[in-house]
C-alpha positions as CSV (number, residue, x, y, z in Angstrom):
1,X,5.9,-20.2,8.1
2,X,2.5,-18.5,7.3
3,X,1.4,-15.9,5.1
4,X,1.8,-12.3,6.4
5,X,-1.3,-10.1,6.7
6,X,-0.6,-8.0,3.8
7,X,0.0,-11.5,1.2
8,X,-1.8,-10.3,-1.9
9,X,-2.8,-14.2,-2.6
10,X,-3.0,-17.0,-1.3
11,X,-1.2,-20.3,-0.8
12,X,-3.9,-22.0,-2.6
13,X,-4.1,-19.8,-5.7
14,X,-0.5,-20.4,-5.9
15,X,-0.1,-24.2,-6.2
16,X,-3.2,-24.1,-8.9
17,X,-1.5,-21.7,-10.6
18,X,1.9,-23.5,-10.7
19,X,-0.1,-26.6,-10.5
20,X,1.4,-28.1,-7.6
21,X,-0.4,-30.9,-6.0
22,X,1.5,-31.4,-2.7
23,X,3.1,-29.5,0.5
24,X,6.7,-30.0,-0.3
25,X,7.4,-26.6,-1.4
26,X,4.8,-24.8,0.8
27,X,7.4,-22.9,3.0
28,X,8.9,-21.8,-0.1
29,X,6.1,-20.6,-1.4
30,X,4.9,-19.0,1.6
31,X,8.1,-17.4,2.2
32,X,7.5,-16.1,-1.8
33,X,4.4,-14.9,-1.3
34,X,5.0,-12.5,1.3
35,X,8.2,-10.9,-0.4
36,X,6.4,-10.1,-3.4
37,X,3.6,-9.4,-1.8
38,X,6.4,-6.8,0.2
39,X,7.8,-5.8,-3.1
40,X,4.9,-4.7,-4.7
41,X,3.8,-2.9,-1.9
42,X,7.3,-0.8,-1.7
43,X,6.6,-0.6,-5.8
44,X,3.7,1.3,-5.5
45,X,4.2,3.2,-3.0
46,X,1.8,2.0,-0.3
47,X,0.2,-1.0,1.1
48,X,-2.7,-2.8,-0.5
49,X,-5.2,-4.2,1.9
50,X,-7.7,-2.0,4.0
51,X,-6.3,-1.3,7.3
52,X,-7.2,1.7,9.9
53,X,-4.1,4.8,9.8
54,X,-3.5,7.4,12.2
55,X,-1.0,10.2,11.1
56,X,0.2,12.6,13.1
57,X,1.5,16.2,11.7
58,X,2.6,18.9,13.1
59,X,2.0,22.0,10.8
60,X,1.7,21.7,7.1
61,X,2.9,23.7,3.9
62,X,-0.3,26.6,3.5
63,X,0.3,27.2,-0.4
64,X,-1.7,29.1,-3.3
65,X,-4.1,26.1,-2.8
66,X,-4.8,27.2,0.4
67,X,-4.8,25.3,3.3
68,X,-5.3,21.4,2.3
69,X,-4.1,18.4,3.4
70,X,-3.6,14.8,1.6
71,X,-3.1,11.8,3.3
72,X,-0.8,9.6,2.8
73,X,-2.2,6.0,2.3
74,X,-4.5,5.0,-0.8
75,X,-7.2,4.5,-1.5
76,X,-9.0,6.3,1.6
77,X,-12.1,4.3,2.4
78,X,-13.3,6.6,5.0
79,X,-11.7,9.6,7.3
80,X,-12.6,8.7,11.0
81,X,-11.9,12.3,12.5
82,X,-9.4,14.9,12.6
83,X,-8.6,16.3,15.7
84,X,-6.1,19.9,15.7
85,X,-4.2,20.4,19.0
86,X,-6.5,17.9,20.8
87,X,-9.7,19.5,19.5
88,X,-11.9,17.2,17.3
89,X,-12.9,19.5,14.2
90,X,-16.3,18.6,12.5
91,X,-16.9,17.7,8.7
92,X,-19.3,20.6,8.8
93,X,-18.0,23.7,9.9
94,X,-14.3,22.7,9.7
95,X,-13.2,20.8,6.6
96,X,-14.4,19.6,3.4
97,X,-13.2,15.8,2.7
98,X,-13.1,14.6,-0.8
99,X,-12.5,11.0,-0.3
100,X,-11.1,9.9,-3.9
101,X,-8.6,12.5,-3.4
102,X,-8.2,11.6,0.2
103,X,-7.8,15.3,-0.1
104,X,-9.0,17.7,3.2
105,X,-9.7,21.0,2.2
106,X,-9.9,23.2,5.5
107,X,-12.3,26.2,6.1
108,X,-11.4,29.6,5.6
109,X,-12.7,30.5,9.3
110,X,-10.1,28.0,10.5
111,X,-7.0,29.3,11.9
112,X,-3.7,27.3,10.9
113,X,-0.5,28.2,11.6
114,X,2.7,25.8,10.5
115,X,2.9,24.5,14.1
116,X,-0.2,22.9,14.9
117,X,-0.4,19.5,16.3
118,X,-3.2,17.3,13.8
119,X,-3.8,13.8,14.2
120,X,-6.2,12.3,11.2
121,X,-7.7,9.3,11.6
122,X,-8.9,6.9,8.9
123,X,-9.0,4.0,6.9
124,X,-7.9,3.8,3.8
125,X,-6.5,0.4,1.1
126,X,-8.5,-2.3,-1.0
127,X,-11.5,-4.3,1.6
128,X,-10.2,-6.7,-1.6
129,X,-7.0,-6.9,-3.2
130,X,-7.6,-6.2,-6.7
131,X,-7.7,-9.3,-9.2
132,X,-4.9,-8.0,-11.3
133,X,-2.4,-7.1,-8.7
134,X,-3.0,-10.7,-7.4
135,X,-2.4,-11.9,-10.4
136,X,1.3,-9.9,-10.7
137,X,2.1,-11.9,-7.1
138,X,1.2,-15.3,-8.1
139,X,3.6,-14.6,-12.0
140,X,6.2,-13.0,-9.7
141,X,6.2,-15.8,-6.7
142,X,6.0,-18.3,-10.2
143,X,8.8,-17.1,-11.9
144,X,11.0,-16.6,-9.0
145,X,9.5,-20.5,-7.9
146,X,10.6,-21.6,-11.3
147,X,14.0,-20.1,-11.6
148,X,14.9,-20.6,-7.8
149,X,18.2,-22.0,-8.5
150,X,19.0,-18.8,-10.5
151,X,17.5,-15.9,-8.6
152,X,17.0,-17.1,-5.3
153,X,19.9,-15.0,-3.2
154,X,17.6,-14.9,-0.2
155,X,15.4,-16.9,1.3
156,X,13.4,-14.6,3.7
157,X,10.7,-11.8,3.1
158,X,12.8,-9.0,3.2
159,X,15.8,-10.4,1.2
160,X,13.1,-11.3,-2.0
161,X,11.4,-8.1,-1.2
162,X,15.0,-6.7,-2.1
163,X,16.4,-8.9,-4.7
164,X,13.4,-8.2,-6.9
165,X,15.0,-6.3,-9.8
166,X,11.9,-3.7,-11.5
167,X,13.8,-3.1,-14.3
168,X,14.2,-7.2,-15.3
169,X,10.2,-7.4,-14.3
170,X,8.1,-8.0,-17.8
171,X,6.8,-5.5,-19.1
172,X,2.7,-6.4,-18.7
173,X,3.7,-7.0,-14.7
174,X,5.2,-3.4,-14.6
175,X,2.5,-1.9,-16.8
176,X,-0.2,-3.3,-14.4
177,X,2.0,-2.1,-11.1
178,X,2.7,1.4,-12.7
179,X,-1.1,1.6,-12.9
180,X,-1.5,1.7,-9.0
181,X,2.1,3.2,-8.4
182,X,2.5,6.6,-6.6
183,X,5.0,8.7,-7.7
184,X,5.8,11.5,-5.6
185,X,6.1,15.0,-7.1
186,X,8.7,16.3,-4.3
């Protein structure tokens, strides 16, 4: 086994943490890795390392706020280009982009109706995973390492990803995830 792209540490950090001199449990710990690595990303809401996103929408809710769009992934890093019904709009004339909002705010002279065709391009997530959510991995993959024989009803990603119970999580691990977590207001 190896670490999935989205592992939020690494092997290494692991067995100093747990201070583990030897491969014998490196599958393990691999395989633990990337399922809280998984969890955490379903936790919050979205996933943590930088990666490049396309969406495509057709139409979107025009409310009091007039016509905006957010995209979806966090943090944006940068937006690549929007394109409406094939056309490529321009940052200019078209749209205003606040990028800690990874809000688009489009002009007035623009004409929307609910069943255009956009396609938004852009990258957004951390170029570095934040020290603190690495830490939460490597006291998640340790506690569930340490306590194996107790909590371990899966071995694979998806099954930890799963079995991870937020409510049972302690309370400075959930505190630190709540911090990043995005909670939809729908």
């Amino acid at each position: 086994m190896s670490l999935n792209s989205n592992a939020l540490t690494t092997l290494d950090s692991v067995k100093s943490f747990l201070e583990i001199n030897n491969t014998d449990y490196d599958t393990l710990l691999e395989t633990l890795i990337n399922g809280i690595s998984l969890f955490i990303e379903n936790y919050i809401g979205y996933p943590i390392k930088q990666a490049s996103y396309t969406e495509n929408v057709k139409g979107f809710e025009i409310n009091q706020m007039g016509k905006q769009y957010f995209l979806k992934k966090k943090p944006v890093q940068s937006l690549t280009s929007i394109t409406k019904e094939g056309t490529t709009l321009t940052s200019d004339d078209d749209y205003l982009f606040i990028k800690s909002q990874g809000r688009i705010i489009f002009s007035d002279s623009l004409d929307i109706d609910d069943e255009d065709d956009f396609v938004f391009t852009y990258s957004a997530g951390y170029s570095e995973v934040p020290s603190d959510l690495k830490m939460v991995c490597e006291q998640l993959v340790s506690m569930f390492f340490k306590h194996r024989d107790l909590s371990m009803t899966s071995t694979n990603t998806q099954g930890i990803a799963k079995s991870v119970d937020p409510s049972k999580l302690p309370q400075v691990v959930k505190r630190t995830l709540d911090l990043y977590r995005r909670v939809s207001l729908r």
